[in-house]
NUPA-860140 format. One record per atom (N, C-alpha, C, O, CB): atom name; x, y, z. Coordinates in steps of 0.02 Angstrom, whole numbers, plus 50000, padded with zeros to 5 digits. Glycine has a CB too. Layout:
N
(CA,(X,Y,Z))
...
//
This chain:
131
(N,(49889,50352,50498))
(CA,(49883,50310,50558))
(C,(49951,50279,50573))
(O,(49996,50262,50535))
(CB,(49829,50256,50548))
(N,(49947,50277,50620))
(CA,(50021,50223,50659))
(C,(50014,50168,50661))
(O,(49985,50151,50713))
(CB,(50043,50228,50732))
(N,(50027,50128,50627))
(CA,(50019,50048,50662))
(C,(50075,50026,50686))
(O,(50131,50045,50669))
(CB,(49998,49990,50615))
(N,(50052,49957,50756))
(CA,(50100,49947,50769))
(C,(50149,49877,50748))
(O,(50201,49854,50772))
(CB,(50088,49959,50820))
(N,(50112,49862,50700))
(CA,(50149,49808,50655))
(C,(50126,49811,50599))
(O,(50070,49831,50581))
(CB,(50146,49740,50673))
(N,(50185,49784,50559))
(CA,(50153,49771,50459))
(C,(50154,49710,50459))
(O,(50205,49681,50475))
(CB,(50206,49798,50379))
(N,(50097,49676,50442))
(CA,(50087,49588,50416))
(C,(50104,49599,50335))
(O,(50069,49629,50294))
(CB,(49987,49546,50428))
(N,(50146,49576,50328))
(CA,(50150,49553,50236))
(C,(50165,49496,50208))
(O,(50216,49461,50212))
(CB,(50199,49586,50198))
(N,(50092,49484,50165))
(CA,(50082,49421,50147))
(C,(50083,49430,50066))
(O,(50039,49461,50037))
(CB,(50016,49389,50181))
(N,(50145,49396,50029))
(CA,(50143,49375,49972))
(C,(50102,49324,49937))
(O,(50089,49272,49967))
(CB,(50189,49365,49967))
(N,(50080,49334,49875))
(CA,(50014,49309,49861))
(C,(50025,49281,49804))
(O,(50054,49319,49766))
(CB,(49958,49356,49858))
(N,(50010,49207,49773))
(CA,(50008,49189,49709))
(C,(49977,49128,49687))
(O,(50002,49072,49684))
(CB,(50065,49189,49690))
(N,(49894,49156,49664))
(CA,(49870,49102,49657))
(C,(49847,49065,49718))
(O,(49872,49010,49726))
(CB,(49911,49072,49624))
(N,(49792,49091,49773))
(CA,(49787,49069,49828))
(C,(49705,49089,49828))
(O,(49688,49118,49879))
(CB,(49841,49098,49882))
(N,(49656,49080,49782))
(CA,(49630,49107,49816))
(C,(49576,49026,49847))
(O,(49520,49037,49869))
(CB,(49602,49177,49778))
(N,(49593,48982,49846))
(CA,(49580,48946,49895))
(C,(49577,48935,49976))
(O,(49538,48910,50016))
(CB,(49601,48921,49879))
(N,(49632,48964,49980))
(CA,(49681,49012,50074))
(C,(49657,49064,50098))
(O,(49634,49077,50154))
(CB,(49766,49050,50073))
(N,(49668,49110,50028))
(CA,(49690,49174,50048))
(C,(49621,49217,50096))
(O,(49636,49273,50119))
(CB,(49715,49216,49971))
(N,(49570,49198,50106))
(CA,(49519,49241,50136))
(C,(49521,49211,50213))
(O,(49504,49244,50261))
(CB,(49441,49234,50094))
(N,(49547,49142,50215))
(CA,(49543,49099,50285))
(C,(49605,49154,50321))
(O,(49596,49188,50372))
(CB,(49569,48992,50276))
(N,(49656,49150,50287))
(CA,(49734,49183,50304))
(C,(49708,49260,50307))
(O,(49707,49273,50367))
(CB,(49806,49168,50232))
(N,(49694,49296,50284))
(CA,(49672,49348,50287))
(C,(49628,49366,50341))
(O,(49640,49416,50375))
(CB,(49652,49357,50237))
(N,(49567,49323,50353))
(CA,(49525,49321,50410))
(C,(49566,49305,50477))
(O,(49532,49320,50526))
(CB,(49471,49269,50397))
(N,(49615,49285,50489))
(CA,(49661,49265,50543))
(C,(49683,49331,50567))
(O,(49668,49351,50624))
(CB,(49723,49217,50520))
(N,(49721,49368,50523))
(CA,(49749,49456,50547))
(C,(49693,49493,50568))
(O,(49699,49524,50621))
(CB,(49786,49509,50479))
(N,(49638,49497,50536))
(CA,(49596,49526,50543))
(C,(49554,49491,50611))
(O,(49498,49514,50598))
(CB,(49570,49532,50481))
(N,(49550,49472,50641))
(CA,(49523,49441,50700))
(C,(49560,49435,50764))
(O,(49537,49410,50815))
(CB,(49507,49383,50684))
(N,(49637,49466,50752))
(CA,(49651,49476,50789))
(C,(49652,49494,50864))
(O,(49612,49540,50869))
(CB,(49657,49483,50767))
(N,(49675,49483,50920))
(CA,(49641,49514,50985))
(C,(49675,49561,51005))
(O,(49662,49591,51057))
(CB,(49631,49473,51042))
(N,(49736,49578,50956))
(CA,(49782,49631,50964))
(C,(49746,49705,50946))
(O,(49762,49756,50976))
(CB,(49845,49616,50916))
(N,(49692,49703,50890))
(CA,(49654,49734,50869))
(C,(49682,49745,50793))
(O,(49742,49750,50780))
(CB,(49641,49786,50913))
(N,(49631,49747,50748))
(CA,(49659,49730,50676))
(C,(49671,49814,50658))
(O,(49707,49828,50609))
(CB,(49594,49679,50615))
(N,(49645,49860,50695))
(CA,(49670,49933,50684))
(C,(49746,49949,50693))
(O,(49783,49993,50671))
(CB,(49634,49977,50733))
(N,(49752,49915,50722))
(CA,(49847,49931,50741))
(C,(49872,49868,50701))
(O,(49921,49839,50724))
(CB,(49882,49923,50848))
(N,(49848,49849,50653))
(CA,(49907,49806,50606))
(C,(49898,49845,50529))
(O,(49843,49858,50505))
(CB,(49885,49703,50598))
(N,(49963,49861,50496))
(CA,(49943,49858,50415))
(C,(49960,49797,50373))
(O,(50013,49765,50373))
(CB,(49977,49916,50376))
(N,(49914,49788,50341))
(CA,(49911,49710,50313))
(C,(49941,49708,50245))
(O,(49893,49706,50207))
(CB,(49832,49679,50306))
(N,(49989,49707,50215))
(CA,(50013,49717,50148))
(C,(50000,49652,50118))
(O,(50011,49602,50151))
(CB,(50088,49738,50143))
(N,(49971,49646,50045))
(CA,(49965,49590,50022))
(C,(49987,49615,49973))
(O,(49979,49674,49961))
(CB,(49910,49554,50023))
(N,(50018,49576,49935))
(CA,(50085,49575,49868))
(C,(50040,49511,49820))
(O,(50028,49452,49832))
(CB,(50198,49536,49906))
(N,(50027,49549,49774))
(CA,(50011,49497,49723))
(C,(50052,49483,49653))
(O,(50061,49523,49607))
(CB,(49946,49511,49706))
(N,(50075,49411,49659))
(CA,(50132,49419,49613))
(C,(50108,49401,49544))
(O,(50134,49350,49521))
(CB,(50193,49374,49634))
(N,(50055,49439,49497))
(CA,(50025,49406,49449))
(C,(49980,49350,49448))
(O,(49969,49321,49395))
(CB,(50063,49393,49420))
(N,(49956,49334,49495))
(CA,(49911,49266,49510))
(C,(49861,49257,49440))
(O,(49836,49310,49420))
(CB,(49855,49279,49591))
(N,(49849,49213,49412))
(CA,(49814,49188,49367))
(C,(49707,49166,49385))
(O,(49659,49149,49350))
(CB,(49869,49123,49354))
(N,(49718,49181,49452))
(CA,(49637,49161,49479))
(C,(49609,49200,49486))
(O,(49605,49243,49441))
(CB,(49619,49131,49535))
(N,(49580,49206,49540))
(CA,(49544,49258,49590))
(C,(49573,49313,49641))
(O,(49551,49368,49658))
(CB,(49509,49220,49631))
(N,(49629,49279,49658))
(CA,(49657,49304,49705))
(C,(49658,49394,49694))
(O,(49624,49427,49734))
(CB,(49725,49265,49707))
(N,(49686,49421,49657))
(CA,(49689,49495,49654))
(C,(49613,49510,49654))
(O,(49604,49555,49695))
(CB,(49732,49527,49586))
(N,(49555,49492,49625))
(CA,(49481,49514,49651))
(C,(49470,49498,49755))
(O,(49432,49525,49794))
(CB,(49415,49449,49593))
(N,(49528,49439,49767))
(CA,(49502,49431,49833))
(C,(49541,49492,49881))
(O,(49522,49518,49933))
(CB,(49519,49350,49860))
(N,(49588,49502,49850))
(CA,(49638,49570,49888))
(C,(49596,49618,49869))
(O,(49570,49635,49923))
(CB,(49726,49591,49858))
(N,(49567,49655,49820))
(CA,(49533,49708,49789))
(C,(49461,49719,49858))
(O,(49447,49767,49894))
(CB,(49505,49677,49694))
(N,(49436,49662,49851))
(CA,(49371,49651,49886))
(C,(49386,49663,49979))
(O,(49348,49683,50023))
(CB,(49343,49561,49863))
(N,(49464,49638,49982))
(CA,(49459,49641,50071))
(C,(49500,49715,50067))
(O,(49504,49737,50124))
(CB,(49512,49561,50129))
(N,(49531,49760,50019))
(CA,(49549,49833,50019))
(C,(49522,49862,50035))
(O,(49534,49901,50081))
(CB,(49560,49862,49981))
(N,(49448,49853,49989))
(CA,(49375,49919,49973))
(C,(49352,49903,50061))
(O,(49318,49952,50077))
(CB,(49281,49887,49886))
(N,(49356,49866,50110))
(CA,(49335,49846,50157))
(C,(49377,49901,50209))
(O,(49350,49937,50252))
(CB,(49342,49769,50160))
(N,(49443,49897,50195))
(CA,(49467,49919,50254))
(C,(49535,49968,50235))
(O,(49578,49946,50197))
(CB,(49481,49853,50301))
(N,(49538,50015,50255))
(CA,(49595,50068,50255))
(C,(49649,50052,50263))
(O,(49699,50076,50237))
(CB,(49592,50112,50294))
(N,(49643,49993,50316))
(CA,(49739,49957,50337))
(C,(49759,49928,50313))
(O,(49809,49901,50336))
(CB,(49767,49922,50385))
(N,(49723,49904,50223))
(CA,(49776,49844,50177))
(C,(49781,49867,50143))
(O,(49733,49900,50123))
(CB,(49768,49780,50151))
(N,(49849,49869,50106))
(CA,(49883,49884,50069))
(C,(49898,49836,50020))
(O,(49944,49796,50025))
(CB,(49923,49906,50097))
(N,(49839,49843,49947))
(CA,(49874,49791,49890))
(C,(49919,49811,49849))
(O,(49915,49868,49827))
(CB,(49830,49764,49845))
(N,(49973,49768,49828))
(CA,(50024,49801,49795))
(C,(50004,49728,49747))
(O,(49994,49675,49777))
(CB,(50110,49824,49838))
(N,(49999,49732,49666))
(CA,(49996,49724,49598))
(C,(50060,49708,49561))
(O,(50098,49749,49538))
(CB,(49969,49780,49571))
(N,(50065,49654,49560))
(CA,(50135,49641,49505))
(C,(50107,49620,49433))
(O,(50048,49610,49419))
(CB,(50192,49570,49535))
(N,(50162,49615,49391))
(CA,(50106,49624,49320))
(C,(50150,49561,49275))
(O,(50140,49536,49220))
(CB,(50106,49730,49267))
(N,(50204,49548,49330))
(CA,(50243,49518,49290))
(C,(50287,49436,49359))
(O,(50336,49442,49395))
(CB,(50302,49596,49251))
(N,(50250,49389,49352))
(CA,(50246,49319,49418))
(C,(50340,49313,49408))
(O,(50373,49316,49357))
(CB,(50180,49211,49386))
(N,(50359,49304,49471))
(CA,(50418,49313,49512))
(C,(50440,49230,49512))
(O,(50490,49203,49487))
(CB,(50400,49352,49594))
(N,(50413,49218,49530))
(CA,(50391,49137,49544))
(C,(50434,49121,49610))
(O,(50453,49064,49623))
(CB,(50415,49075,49471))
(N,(50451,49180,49654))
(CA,(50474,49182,49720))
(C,(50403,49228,49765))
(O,(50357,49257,49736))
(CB,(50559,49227,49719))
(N,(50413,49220,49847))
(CA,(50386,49265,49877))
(C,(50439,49300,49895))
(O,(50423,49339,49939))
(CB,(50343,49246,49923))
(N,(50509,49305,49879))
(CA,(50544,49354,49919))
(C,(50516,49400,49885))
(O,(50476,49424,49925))
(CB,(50621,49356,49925))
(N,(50510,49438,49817))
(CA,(50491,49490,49799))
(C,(50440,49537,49841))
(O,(50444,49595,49860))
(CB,(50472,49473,49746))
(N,(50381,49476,49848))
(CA,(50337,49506,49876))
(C,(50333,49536,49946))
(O,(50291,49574,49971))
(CB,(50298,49472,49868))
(N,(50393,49506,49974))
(CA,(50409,49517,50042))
(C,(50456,49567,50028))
(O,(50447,49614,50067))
(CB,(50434,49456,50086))
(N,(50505,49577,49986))
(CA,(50534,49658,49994))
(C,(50503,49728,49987))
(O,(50509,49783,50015))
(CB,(50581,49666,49949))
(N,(50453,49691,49916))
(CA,(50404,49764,49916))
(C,(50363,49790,49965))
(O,(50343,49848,49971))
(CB,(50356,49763,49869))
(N,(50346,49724,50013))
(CA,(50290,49746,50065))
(C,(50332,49773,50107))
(O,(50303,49817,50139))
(CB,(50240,49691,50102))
(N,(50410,49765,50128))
(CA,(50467,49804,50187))
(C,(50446,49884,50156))
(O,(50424,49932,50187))
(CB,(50581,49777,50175))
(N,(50460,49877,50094))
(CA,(50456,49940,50051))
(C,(50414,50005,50067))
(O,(50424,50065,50059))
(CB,(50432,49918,49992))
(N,(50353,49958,50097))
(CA,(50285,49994,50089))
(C,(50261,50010,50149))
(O,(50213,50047,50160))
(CB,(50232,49956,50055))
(N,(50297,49981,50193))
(CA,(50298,49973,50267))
(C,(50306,50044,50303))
(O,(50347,50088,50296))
(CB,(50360,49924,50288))
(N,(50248,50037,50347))
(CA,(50254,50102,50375))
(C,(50258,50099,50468))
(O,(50256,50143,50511))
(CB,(50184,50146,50344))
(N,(50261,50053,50470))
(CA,(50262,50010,50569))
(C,(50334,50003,50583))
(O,(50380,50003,50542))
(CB,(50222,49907,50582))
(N,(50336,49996,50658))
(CA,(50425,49978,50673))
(C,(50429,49913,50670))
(O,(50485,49886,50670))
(CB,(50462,50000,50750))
(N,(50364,49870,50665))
(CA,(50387,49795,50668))
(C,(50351,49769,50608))
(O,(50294,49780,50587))
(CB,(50366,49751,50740))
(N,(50406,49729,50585))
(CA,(50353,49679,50524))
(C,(50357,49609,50535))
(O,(50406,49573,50545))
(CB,(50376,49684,50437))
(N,(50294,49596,50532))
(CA,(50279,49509,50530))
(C,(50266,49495,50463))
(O,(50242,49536,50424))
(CB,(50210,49479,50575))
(N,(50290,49401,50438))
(CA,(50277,49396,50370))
(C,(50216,49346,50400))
(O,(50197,49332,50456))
(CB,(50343,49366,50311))
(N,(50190,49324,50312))
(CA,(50146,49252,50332))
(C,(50149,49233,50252))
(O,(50158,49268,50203))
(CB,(50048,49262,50374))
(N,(50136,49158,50262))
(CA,(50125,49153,50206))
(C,(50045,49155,50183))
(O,(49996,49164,50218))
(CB,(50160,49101,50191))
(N,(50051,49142,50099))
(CA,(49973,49160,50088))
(C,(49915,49096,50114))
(O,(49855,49100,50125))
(CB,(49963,49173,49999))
(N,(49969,49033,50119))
(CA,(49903,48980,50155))
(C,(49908,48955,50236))
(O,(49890,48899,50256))
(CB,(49904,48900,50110))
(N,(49928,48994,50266))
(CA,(49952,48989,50333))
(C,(49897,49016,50369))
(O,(49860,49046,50331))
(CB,(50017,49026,50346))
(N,(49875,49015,50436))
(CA,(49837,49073,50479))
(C,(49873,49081,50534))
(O,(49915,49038,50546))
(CB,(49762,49060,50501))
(N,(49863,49138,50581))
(CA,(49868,49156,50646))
(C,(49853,49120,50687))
(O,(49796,49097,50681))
(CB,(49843,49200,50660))
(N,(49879,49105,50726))
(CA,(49831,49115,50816))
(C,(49814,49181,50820))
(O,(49852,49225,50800))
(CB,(49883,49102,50901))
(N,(49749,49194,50846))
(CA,(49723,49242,50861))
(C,(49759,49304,50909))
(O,(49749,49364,50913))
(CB,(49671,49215,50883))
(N,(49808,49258,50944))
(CA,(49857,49308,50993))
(C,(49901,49327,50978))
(O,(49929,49376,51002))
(CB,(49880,49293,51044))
(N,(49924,49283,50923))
(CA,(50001,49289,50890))
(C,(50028,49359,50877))
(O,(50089,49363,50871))
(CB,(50004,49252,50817))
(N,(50000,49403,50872))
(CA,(50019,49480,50849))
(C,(50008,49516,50918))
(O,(50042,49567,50912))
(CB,(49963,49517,50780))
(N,(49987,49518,50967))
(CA,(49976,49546,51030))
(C,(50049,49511,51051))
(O,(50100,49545,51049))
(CB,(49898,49525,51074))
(N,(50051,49455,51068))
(CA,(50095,49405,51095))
(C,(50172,49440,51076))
(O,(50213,49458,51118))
(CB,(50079,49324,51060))
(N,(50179,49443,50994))
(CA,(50273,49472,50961))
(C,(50242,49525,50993))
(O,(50242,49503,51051))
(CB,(50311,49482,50856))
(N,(50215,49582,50996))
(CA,(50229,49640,50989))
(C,(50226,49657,51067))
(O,(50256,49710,51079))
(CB,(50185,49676,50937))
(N,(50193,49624,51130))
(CA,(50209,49623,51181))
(C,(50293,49597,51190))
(O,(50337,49638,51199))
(CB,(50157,49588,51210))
(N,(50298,49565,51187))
(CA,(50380,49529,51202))
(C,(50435,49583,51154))
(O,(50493,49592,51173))
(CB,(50386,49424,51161))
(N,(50414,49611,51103))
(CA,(50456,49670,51061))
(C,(50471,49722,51120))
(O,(50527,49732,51143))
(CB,(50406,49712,50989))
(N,(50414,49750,51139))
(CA,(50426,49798,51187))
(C,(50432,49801,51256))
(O,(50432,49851,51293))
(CB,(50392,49831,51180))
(N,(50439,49724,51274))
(CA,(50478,49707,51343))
(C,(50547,49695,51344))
(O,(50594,49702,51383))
(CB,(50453,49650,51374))
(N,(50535,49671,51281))
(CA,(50627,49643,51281))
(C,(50682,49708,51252))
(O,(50741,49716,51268))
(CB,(50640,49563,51210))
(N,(50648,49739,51215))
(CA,(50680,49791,51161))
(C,(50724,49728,51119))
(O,(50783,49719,51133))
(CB,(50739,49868,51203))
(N,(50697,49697,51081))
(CA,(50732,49639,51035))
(C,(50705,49676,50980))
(O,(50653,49709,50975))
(CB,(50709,49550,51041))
(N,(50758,49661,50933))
(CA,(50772,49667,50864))
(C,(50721,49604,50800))
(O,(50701,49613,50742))
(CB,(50863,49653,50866))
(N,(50718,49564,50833))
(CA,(50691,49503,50791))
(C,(50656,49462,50856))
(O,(50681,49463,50912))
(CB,(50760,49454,50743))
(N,(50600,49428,50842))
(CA,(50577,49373,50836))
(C,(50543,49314,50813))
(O,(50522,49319,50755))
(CB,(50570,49378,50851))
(N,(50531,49251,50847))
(CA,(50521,49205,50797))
(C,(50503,49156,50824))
(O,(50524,49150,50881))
(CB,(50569,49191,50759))
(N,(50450,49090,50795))
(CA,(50405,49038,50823))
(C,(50416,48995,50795))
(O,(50463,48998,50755))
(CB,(50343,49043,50825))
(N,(50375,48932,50804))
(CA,(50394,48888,50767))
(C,(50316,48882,50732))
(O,(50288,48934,50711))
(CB,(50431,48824,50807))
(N,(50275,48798,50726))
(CA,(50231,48833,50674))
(C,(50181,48755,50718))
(O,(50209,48719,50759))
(CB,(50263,48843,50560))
(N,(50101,48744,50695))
(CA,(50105,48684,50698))
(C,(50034,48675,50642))
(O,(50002,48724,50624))
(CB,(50108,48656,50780))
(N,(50020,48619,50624))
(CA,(49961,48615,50566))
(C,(49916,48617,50609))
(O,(49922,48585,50661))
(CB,(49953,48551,50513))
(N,(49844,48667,50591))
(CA,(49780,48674,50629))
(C,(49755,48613,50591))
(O,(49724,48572,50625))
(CB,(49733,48751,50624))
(N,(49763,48596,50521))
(CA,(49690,48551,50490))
(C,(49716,48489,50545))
(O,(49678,48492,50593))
(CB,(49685,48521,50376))
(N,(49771,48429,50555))
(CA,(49806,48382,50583))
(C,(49776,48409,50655))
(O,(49800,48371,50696))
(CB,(49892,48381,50564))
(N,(49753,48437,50675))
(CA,(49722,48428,50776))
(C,(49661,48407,50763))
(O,(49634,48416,50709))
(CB,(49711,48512,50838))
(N,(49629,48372,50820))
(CA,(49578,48343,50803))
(C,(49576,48358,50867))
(O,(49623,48375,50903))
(CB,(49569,48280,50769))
(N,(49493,48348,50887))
(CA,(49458,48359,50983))
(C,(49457,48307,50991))
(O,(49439,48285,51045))
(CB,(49380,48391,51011))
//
């Protein structure tokens, strides 16, 4: 398959996040078929590699990659996922972060209007909004 972006999210010890953050790509309105989702697990000590294992067996477009030995960085996990990358564009995230639901339609529209090399947002806390 072609996708048209790689999300890669380095992972350690999240599995408190990691299904909320995960549920964000996947809900996408870009459509979660045209993203590959790389999740990098850097030795996590919890759950987390059963929670990557469990959202794999689910879907064809994530890609878990297994470290055996904790980095105690996410750059690692973010080079291996460039590594593994099979899209012309990659987005990172971290493992306790989520999407806007548009956010991946949104870069990858403006990628192919602009023909830009990079882009980039700023960020804001969902729990801190209140109605």
């Amino acid at each position: 398959m072609n996708y048209k972006i790689s999300v890669i999210i380095p992972c350690y010890n999240a599995e408190s996040t990691l299904k909320r953050c995960i549920d964000s790509v996947i809900n996408q309105s870009f459509g979660f078929e045209n993203i590959e989702l790389i999740l990098y697990d850097d030795a996590s000590t919890d759950t987390t590699k059963d929670i990557i294992e469990d959202y794999a067996e689910k879907y064809d477009n994530i890609v878990p990659i297994y470290s055996t030995e904790n980095s105690g960085f996410p750059v690692r996990g973010r080079n291996k996922g460039i590594e593994s990358a099979t899209s012309d564009y990659i987005m990172f995230m971290d493992n306790d972060d989520e999407y806007d639901l548009k956010v991946c339609e949104f870069f990858y529209n403006e990628l192919e209007k602009t023909n830009s090399d990079l882009i980039s947002c700023g960020k804001f806390n969902l729990d801190t909004i209140t109605s």
